[in-house]
C-alpha positions as CSV (number, residue, x, y, z in Angstrom):
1,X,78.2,66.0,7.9
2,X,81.3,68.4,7.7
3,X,78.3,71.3,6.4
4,X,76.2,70.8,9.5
5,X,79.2,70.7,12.2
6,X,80.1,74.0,10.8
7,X,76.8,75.5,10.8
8,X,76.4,74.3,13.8
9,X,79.8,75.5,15.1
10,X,79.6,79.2,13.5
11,X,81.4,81.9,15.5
12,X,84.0,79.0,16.6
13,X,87.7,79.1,15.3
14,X,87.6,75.0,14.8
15,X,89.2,73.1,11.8
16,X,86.8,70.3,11.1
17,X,88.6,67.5,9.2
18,X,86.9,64.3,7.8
19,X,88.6,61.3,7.5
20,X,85.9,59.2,6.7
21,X,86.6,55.8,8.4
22,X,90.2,54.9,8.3
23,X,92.3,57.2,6.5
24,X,95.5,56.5,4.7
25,X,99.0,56.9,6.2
26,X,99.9,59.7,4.1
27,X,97.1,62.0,5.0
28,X,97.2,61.4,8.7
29,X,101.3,62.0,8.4
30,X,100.1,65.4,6.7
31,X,97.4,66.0,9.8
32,X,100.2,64.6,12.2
33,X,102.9,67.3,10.6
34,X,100.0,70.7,11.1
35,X,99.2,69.3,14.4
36,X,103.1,69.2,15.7
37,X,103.4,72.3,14.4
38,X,100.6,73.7,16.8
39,X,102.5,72.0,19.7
40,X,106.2,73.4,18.3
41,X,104.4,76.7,18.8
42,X,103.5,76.3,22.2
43,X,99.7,75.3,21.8
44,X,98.2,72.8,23.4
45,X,96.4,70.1,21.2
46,X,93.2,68.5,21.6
47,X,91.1,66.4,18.7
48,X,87.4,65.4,19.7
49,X,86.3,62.6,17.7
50,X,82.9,62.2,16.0
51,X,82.6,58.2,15.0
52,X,80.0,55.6,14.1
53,X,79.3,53.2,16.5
54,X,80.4,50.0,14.9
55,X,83.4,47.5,15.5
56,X,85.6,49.5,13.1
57,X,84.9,53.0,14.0
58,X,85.5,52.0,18.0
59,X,88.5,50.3,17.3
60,X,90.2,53.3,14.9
61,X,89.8,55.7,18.1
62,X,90.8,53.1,20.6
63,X,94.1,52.9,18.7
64,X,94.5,56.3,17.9
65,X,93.8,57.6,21.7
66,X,96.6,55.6,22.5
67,X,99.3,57.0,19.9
68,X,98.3,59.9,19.5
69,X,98.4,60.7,23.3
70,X,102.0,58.5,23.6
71,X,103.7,59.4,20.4
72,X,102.6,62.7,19.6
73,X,101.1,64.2,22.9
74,X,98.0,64.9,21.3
75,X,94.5,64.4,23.5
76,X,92.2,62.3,21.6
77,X,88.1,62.5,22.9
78,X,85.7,60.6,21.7
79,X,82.4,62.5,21.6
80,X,80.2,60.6,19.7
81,X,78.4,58.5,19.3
82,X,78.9,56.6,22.9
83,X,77.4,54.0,24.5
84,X,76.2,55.9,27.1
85,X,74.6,58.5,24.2
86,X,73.3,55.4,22.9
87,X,71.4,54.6,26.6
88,X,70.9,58.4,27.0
89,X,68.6,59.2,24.1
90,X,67.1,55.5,23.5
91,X,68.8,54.6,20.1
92,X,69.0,51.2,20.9
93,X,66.3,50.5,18.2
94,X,68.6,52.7,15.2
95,X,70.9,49.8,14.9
96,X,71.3,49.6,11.7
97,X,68.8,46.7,10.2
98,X,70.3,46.5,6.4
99,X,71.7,43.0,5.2
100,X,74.6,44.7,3.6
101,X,75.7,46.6,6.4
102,X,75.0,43.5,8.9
103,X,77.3,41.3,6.4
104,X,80.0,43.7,6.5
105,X,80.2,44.5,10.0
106,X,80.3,40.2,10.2
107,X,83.2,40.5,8.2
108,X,84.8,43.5,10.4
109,X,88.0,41.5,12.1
110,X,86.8,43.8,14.8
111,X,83.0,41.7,15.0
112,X,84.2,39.5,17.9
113,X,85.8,42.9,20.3
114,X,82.8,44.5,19.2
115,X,79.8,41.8,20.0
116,X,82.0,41.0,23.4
117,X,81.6,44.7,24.5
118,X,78.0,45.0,23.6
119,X,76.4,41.9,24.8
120,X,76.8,39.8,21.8
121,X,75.3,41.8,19.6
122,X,76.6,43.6,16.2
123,X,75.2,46.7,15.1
124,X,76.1,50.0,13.5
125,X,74.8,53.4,14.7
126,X,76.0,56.4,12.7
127,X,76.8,59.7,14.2
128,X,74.7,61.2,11.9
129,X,71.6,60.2,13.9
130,X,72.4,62.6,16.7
131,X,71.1,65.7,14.2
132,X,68.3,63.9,13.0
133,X,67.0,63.3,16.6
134,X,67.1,66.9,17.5
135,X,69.8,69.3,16.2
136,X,70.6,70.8,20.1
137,X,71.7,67.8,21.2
138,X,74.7,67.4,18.8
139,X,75.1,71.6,18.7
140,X,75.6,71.4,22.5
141,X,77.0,68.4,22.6
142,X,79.9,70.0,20.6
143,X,79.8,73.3,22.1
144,X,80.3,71.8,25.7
145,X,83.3,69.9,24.7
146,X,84.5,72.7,23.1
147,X,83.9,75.5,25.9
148,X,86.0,73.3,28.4
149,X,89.3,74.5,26.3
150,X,88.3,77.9,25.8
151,X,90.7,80.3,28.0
152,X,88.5,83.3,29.2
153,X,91.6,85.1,30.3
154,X,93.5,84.6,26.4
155,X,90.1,85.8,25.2
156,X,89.9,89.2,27.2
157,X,93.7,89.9,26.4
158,X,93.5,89.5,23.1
159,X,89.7,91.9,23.0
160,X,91.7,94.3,25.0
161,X,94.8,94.4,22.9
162,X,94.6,97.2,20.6
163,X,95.8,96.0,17.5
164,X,93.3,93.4,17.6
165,X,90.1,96.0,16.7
166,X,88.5,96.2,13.6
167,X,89.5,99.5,13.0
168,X,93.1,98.0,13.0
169,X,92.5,95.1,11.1
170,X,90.8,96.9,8.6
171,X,93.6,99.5,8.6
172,X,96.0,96.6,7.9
173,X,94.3,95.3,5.2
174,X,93.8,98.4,3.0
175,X,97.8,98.6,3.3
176,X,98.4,94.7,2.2
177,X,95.7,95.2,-0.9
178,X,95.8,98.1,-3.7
179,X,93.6,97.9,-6.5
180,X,95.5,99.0,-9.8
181,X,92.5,99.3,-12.4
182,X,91.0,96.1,-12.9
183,X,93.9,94.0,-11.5
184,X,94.1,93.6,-7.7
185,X,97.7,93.0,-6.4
186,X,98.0,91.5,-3.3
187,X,100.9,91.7,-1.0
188,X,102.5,89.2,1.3
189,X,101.8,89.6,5.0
C-alpha cells in the first residue's frame, strides 16, 4: 500500500509510515521522538490515519486520537476507511467472507465494541478496497485532507525567496560535491 499512496501523493512533501496494525512500543517511541521534534521546531503536527475497518484497527486509532492529541499535542484523523465511506460507496457487501479472518476478528477482545457499534455484526473491510474501486477516490480522498494544511501564504514566501530557485540550489550543490577522479567526496551541509 505504501507504493500506491506515494504514487498517488507525488509532488507532495508527506512522510508515509506504515505500522501495520499495532506497532511495538519501541518504534512508536522512535515516531513519537521525530514528531516532537517537528513541534520543538515550531511546526504544527497533524497524522491522518489510513486503517482497516475491523474491531482492532478502530480501536488502535480510538486510543491513539486520544494520547496523541493529550500527551503529545499531536492531531490524529482518521481518513479511512469510515463508516460513512462504507455507506458512501456501497461496500457493505466487501465484508470480508473468509473463515479465518471471521475466527480471528471473534477472537479480537475488541469483537463485542465492535459488533455493538455496527449493528451486531463483525466484519473486516480493508483500506485497500478504496484503490481497487476507483483510484480517484482514495487520490482525492488524500489530497483533500491534505490541502486543508497547506499554507498558501508559506508557499508564495518561500517561491519568492531567492535562495530558494533552482539556480541557487543547484549552485549550492556543485559547492557541497567535488568529484576527485573516480571518488566523489561529499561534504557536510
Amino acid at each position: 500500500m505504501v507504493g500506491v499512496l506515494k504514487g498517488l501523493l507525488e509532488g507532495y512533501v508527506v512522510r508515509i509510515v506504515p505500522t501495520g496494525g499495532w506497532t511495538s512500543l519501541s518504534y512508536e517511541r522512535k515516531n513519537l521522538r521525530r514528531l516532537q521534534n517537528k513541534i520543538k521546531e515550531g511546526k504544527k503536527v497533524h497524522i491522518l490515519y489510513l486503517g482497516d475497518y475491523d474491531p482492532s484497527g478502530l480501536r488502535m486509532d480510538e486510543k491513539m486520537v486520544n494520547r496523541y492529541r493529550n500527551e503529545y499535542g499531536i492531531e490524529l484523523k482518521r481518513i479511512a476507511i469510515t463508516r460513512e465511506q462504507i455507506l458512501e460507496f456501497g461496500l457493505q457487501h466487501l465484508t470480508n467472507p473468509d473463515p479465518e479472518v471471521l475466527l480471528k476478528l471473534r477472537k479480537d477482545p475488541n469483537a463485542g465494541v465492535f459488533r455493538k457499534n455496527n449493528e451486531g455484526n463483525l466484519f473486516q473491510i480493508e483500506v485497500d478496497v478504496l484503490q481497487v474501486l476507483d483510484p480517484a477516490i482514495l487520490k482525492n480522498l488524500l489530497r483533500s485532507n491534505i490541502e486543508r494544511y497547506f499554507d498558501e501564504g508559506i508557499h508564495y514566501k518561500i517561491m519568492k525567496d531567492s535562495k530558494f530557485s533552482p539556480k541557487y540550489i543547484r549552485g549550492f550543490v556543485r559547492k557541497k560535491i567535488r568529484v576527485l577522479g573516480n571518488q566523489l567526496q561529499i561534504q557536510p551541509i
